[in-house]
C-alpha positions in Angstrom: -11.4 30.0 31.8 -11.3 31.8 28.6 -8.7 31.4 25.6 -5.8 33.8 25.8 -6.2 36.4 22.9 -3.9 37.9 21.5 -3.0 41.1 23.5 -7.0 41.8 24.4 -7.0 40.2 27.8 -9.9 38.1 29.2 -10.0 39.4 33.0 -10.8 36.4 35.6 -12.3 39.2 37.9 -15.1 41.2 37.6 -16.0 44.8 39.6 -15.4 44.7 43.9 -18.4 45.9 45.5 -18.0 48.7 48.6 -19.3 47.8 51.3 -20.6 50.1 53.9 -20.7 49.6 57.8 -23.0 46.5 58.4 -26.6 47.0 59.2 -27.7 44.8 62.0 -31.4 44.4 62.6 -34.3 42.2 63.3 -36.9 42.3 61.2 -38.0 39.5 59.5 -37.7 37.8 55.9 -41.3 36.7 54.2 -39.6 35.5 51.1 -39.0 31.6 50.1 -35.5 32.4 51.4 -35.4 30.0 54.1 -35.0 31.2 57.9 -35.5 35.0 59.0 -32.5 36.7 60.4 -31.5 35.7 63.4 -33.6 32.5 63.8 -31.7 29.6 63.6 -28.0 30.4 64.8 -26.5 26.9 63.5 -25.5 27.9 59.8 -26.6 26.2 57.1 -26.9 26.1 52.9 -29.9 26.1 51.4 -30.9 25.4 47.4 -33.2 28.4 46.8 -35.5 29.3 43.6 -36.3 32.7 43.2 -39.3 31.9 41.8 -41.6 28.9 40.6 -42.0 30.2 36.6 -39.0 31.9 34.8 -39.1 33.7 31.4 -36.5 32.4 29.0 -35.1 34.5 25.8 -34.3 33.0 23.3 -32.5 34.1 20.0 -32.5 31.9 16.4 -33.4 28.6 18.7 -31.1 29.3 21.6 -32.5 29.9 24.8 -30.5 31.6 27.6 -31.7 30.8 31.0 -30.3 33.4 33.9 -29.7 32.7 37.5 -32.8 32.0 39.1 -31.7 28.9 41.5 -29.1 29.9 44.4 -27.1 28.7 46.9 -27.7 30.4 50.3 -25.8 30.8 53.2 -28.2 31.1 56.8 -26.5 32.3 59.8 -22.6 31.6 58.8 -20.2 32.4 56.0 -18.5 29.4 53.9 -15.5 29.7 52.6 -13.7 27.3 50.2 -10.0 27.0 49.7 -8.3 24.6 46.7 -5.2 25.0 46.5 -2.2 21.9 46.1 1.7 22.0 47.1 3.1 20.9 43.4 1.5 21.3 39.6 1.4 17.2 40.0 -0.4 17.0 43.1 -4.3 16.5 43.5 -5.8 19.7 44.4 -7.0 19.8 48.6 -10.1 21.5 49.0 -11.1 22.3 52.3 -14.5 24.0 53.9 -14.8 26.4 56.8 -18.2 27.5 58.6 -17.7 31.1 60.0 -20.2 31.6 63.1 -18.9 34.6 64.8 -15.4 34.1 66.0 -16.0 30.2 65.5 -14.7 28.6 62.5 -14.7 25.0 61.7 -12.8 23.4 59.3 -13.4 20.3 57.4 -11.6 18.4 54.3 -13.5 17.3 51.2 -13.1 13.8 50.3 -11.2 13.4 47.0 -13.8 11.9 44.7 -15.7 15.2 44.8 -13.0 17.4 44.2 -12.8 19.6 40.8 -9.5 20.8 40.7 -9.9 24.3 41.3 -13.3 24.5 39.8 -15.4 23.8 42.8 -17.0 20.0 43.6 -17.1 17.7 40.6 -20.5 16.7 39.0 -22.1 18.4 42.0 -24.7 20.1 39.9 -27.2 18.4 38.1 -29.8 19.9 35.5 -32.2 18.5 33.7 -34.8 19.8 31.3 -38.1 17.9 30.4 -40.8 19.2 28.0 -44.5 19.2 28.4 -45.2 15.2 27.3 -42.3 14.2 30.2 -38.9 13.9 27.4 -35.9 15.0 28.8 -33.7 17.2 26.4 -31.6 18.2 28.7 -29.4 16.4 31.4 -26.1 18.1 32.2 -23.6 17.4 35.3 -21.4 20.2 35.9 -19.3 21.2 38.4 -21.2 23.1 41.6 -18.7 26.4 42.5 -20.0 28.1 45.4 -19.5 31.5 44.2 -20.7 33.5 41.4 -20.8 37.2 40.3 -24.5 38.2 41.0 -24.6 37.7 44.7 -28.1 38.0 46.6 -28.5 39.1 50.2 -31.1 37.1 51.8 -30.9 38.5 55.8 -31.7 41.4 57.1 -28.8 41.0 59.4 -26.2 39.2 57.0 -23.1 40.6 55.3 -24.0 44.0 53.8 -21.7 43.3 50.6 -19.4 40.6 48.8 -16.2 39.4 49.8 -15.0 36.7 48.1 -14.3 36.3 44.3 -17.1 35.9 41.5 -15.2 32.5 40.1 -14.2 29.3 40.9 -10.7 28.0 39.1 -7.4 29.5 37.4 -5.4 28.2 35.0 -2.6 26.0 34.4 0.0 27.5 37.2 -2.8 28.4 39.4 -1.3 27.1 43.5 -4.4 28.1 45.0 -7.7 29.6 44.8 -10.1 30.8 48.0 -13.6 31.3 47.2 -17.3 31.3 49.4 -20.6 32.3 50.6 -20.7 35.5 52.6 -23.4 35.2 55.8 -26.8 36.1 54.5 -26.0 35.7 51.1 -26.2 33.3 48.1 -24.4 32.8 44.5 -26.2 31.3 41.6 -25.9 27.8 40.9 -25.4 28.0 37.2 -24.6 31.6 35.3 -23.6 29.9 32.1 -27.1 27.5 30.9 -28.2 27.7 27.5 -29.8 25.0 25.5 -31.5 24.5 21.9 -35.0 25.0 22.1 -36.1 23.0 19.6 -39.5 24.5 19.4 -40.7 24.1 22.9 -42.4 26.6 24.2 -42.8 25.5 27.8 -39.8 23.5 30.1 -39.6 22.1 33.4 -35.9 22.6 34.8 -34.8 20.5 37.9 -31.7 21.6 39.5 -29.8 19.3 41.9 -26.6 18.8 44.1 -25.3 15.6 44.3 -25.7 13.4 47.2 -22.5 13.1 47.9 -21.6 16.9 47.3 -24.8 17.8 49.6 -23.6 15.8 52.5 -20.3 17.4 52.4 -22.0 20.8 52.3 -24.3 20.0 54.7 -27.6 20.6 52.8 -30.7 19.4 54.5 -32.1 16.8 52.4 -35.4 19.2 51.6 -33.1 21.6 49.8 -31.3 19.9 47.6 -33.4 20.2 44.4 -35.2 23.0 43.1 -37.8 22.9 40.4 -39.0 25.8 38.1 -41.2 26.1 35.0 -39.2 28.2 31.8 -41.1 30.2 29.5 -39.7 30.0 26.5 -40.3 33.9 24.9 -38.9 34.5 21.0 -35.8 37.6 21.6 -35.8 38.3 18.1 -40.0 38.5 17.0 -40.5 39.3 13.4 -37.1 39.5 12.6 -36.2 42.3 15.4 -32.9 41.1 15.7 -31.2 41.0 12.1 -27.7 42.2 12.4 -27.4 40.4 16.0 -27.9 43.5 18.1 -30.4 41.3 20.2 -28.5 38.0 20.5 -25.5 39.7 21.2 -27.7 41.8 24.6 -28.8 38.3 25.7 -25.9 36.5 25.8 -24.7 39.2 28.0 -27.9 39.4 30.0 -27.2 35.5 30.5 -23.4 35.6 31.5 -24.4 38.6 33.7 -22.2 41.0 32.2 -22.0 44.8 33.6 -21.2 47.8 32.0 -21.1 49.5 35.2 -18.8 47.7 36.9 -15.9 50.3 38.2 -13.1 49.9 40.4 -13.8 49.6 44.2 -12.6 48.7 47.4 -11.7 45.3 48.9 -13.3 44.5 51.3 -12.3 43.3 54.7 -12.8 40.0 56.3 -14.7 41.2 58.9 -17.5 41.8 56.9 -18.2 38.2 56.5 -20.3 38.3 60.5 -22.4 41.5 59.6 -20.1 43.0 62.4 -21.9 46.0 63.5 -17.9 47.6 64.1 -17.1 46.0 61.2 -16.0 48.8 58.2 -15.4 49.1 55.1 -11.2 49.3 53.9 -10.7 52.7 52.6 -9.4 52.2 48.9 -5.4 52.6 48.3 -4.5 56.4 48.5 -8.2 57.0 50.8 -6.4 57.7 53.7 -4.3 59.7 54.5 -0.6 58.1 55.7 2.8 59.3 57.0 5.5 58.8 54.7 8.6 58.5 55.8 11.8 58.0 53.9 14.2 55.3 54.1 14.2 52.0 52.7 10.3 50.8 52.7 9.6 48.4 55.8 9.6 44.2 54.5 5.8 44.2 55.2 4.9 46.8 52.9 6.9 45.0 49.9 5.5 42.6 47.4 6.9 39.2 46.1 7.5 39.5 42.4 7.4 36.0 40.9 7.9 34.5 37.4 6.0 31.5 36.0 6.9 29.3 33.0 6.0 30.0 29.6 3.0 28.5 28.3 0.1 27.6 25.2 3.2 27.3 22.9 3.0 27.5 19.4 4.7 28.5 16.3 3.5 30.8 13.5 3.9 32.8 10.2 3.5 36.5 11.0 1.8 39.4 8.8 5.3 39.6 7.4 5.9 36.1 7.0 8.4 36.0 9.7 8.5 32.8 11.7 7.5 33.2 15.3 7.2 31.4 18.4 4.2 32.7 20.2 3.7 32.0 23.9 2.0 33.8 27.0 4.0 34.7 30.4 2.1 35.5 33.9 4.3 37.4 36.9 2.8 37.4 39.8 3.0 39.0 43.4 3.4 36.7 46.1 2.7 39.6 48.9 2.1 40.1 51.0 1.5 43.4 50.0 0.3 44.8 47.1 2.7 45.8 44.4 1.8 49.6 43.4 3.3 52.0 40.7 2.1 55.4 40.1 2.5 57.8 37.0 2.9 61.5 37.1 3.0 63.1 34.0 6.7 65.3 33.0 5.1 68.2 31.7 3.2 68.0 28.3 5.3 65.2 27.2 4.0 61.5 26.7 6.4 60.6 29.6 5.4 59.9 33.5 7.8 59.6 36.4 6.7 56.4 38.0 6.4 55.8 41.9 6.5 52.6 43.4 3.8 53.3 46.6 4.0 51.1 49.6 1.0 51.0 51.8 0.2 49.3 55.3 -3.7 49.0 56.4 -4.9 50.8 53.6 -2.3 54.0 54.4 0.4 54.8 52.1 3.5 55.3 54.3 6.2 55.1 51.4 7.4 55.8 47.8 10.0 55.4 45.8 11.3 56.8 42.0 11.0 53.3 40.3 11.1 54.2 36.3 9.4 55.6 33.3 5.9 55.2 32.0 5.2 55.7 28.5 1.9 56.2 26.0 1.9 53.4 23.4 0.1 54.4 20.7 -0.9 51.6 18.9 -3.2 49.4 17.6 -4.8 47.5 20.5 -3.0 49.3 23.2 -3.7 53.3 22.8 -2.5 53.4 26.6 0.4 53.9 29.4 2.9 51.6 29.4 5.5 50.7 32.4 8.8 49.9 31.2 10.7 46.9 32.0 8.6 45.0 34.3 9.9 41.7 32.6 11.8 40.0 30.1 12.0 37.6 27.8 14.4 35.6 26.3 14.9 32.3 24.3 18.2 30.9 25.4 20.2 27.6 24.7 21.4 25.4 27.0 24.3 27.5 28.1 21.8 30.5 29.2 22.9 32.1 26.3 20.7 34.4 24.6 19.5 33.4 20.6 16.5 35.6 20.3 14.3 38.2 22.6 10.8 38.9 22.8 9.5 42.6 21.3 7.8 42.9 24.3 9.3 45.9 26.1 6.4 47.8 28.1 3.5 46.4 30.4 0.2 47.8 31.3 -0.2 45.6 34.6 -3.4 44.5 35.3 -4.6 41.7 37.6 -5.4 39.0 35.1 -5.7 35.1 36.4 -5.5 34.2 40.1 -2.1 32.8 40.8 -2.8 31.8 44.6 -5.4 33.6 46.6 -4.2 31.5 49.6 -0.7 33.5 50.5 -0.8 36.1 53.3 -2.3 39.5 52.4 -4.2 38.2 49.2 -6.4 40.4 47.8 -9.5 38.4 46.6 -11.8 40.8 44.6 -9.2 43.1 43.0 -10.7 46.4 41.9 -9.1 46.1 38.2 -11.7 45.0 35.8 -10.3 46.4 32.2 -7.3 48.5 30.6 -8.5 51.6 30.4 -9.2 51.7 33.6 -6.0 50.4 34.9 -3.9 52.2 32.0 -5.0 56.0 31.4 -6.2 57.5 28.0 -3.6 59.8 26.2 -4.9 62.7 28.1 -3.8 61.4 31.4 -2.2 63.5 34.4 -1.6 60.5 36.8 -2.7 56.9 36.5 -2.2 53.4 38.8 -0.7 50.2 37.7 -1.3 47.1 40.4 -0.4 43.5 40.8 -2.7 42.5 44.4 -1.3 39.9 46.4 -2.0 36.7 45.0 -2.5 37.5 41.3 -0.4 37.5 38.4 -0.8 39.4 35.0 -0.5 36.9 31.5 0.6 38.7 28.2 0.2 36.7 25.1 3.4 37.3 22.7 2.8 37.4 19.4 3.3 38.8 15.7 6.4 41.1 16.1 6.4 40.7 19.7 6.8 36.9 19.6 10.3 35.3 19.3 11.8 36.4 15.7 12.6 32.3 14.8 14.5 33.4 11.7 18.1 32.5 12.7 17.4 30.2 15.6 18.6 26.8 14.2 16.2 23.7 14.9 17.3 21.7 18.8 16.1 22.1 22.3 15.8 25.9 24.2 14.2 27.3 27.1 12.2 30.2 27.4 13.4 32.5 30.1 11.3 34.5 31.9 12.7 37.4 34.4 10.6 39.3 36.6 12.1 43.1 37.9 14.9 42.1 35.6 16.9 46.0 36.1 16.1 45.4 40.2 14.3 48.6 40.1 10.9 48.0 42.2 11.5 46.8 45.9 10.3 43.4 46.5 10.8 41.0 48.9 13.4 38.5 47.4 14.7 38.6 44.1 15.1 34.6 44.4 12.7 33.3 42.5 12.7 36.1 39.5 13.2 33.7 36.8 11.6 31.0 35.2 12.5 28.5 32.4 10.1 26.2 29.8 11.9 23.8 27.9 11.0 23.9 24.0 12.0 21.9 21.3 12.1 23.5 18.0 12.0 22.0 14.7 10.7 22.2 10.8 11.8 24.3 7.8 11.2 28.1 7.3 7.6 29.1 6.8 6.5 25.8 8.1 8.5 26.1 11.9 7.5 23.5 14.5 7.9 23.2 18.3 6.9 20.4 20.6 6.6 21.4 24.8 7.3 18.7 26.9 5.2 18.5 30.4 5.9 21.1 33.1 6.2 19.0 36.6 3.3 17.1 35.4 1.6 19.4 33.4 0.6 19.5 29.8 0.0 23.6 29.1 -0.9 23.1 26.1 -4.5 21.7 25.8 -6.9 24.1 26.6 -8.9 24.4 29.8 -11.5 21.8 29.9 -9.6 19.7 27.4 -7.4 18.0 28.9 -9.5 15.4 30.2 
């Protein structure tokens, strides 16, 4: 996962590919794929290099290798779920083979579990140059999903389904990942190494043993070897300013500036169903709305999780602040929806709250305001009072509030992907498009089942610390805090972090003991 910033959110998903009716036929595959379509009917994974020599870029001694080794899926879908009943529980990771209407179900053994982050030390690369040295050896964890999928059957799933990550972050409960039938995910999207003046690489890619069993990978597939060539991005200087390091890193990481919001698609999909077809996107078909209180399945589960990364600071103003980031997420098992309609030629919109069912919209309700904040960093439509937060003593009584009063909601971090109705490629994948420009008639806000939205407080909207005498607080956190969007309980609205705040003005301290277990604040990968 990446660092919270502050206000500029990292999205965890990237763009949902729309998938079209599948296309079943017959002919066969000549590539180093593995088996032709329709060949084997047992369902397997296979370690597959696209090719036997790959080019490398590299910029000022960094080389940037893209995905050229994948993991592909023959005959059957696998899907992955992680996902663990308390924060201080070992994560469960399961694996299900998808042959048709068949699915088989198997639990991995702990040792290779990850957390969230796939199977641990499942990957291995290595790197050796010309005279046999190796400069590289890296275990990693192996996630069986990625963003660059490849089909590799004529007859196998015609688009992706699952999400293009493996992991959360700290109050993740579950995450469901996979390979879709007939496709494959790259084994590693992230490699870069010093070069060191080398010029020409072998690179060995591997899966564990013990990882490869579990998986099921014949024994011939479980190591692929290529040669790198090692090409200069930047000759004679082509690249002062860092224009060209800046394009490969983002050719390396995969990164899309085409990526738009699409459909989900359905689980069907996964077989290559021939009657299998593509979900229309929310508001694509047509629905009867009816009035009345909207039915309990069409309502999401607004939830609040506890404050966390906790710190104190000096503001612009010299102010002392608490900073700290809040995630609410939806439950489900439907999606939570609010529309804008602009009043007039004011910066106001009415909002709607939209309730859908199979893709149809079949209720709304008059659930608030939206408003254009225009500011630095935001330039966008706002919802008002989605949340709020408060520091309060022991007594629940209020010392100081956040300055955060508006939300542009955006599907952020994976909360858990495991509930009923969890949408697992959400269609969000930045602000703008998610929050309207200045110009805007109508605009959609969402929260999909099974993913929550983090906002990082800080500078004036971080608690003011001014008058707030050194001792122990909570942060309070309150989801739908007015009542005003329809949800399915309103139990489980708030949430509390326990803080202890000490120092001397300008200099402000705060310590943040363990959350049921956890320690929020090391960063990801650091707190091992």
């Amino acid at each position: 996962m990446v660092k919270p910033r502050t206000r500029t959110r990292q999205l965890v998903s990237a763009g949902i590919g729309l998938v079209a009716a599948a296309l079943v036929v017959t002919t066969t595959v000549t590539a180093n794929s593995g088996a032709a379509s329709g060949t084997t009917g047992k369902g397997m994974l296979k370690l597959v290099a696209a090719s036997d020599t790959v080019e490398v870029d590299a910029w000022e001694g960094t080389a940037y290798v893209q995905p050229s080794v994948w993991l592909a899926a023959y005959d059957a879908a696998f899907e992955f779920r992680a996902s663990h009943a308390a924060y201080d529980e070992p994560v469960k990771l399961t694996k299900t083979v998808i042959r048709g209407k068949k699915r088989t179900t198997t639990t991995a053994p702990a040792a290779i579990v990850d957390g969230m982050k796939g199977f641990k030390d499942g990957l291995r690369v290595t790197l050796k140059n010309k005279s046999g040295k190796v400069i590289l050896d890296d275990t990693r964890p192996l996630c069986p999903g990625g963003y660059d999928r490849q089909r590799v059957q004529t007859d196998g799933a015609t688009g992706p389904v699952y999400p293009e990550f493996c992991g959360g972050n700290w109050f993740t409960k579950g995450v469901l990942y996979g390979i879709e039938r007939g496709m494959a995910v790259p084994t590693v999207s992230d490699l870069e190494f010093q070069t060191k003046g080398e010029t020409r690489l072998t690179m060995t890619m591997s899966v564990s043993k013990a990882v490869a069993d579990f998986l099921g990978l014949p024994k011939a597939s479980r190591t692929a070897k290529q040669d790198l060539v090692i090409v200069d991005g930047c000759p004679q200087g082509g690249c002062e300013g860092g224009e060209g390091e800046g394009m490969g890193i983002m050719a390396a990481h995969g990164a899309d500036d085409d990526q738009g919001a699409r459909t989900v698609v359905p689980r069907e999909l996964l077989e290559g169903n021939e009657n299998g077809r593509g979900r229309l996107p929310l508001g694509g078909a047509l629905g009867s709305i009816k009035p009345g209180k909207p039915t309990k399945d069409t309502l999401p589960d607004l939830v609040s999780v506890p404050a966390w990364q906790i710190s104190t600071a000096v503001d612009e103003q010299g102010v002392d602040r608490l900073n700290f980031a809040a995630n609410e997420w939806n439950a489900g098992p439907a999606p939570m929806i609010v529309e804008g309609f602009r009043r007039g030629t004011t910066p106001v919109m009415d909002a709607y709250q939209m309730f859908y069912r199979d893709g149809k919209q079949v209720g709304v309700k008059r659930t608030g305001t939206m408003e254009f904040h225009e500011a630095p960093e935001h330039n966008h439509w706002h919802f008002l009072d989605f949340a709020k937060y408060e520091l309060v003593d022991a007594k629940d009584k209020v010392v100081t509030t956040s300055g955060k009063q508006s939300w542009c909601l955006v599907p952020t971090d994976p909360v858990d992907l495991t509930v009923p109705g969890a949408t697992l490629r959400p269609g969000q994948t930045g602000l703008e498009s998610a929050c309207g420009e200045k110009s805007a008639l109508w605009l959609r806000e969402a929260l999909p089942s099974g993913w929550g939205d983090t906002y990082n407080q800080s500078q004036t909207q971080a608690f003011d610390l001014t008058k707030v005498k050194n001792g122990t607080y909570r942060i309070k956190v309150t989801v739908n805090p007015d009542g005003n969007l329809y949800e399915r309980t309103r139990s489980n609205n708030v949430s509390y972090r326990t803080i202890i705040i000490g120092g001397k003005a300008g200099a402000r301290t705060v310590k943040v003991p363990p959350y049921q277990g956890v320690d929020t604040e090391t960063w990801w990968g650091e707190e091992e």
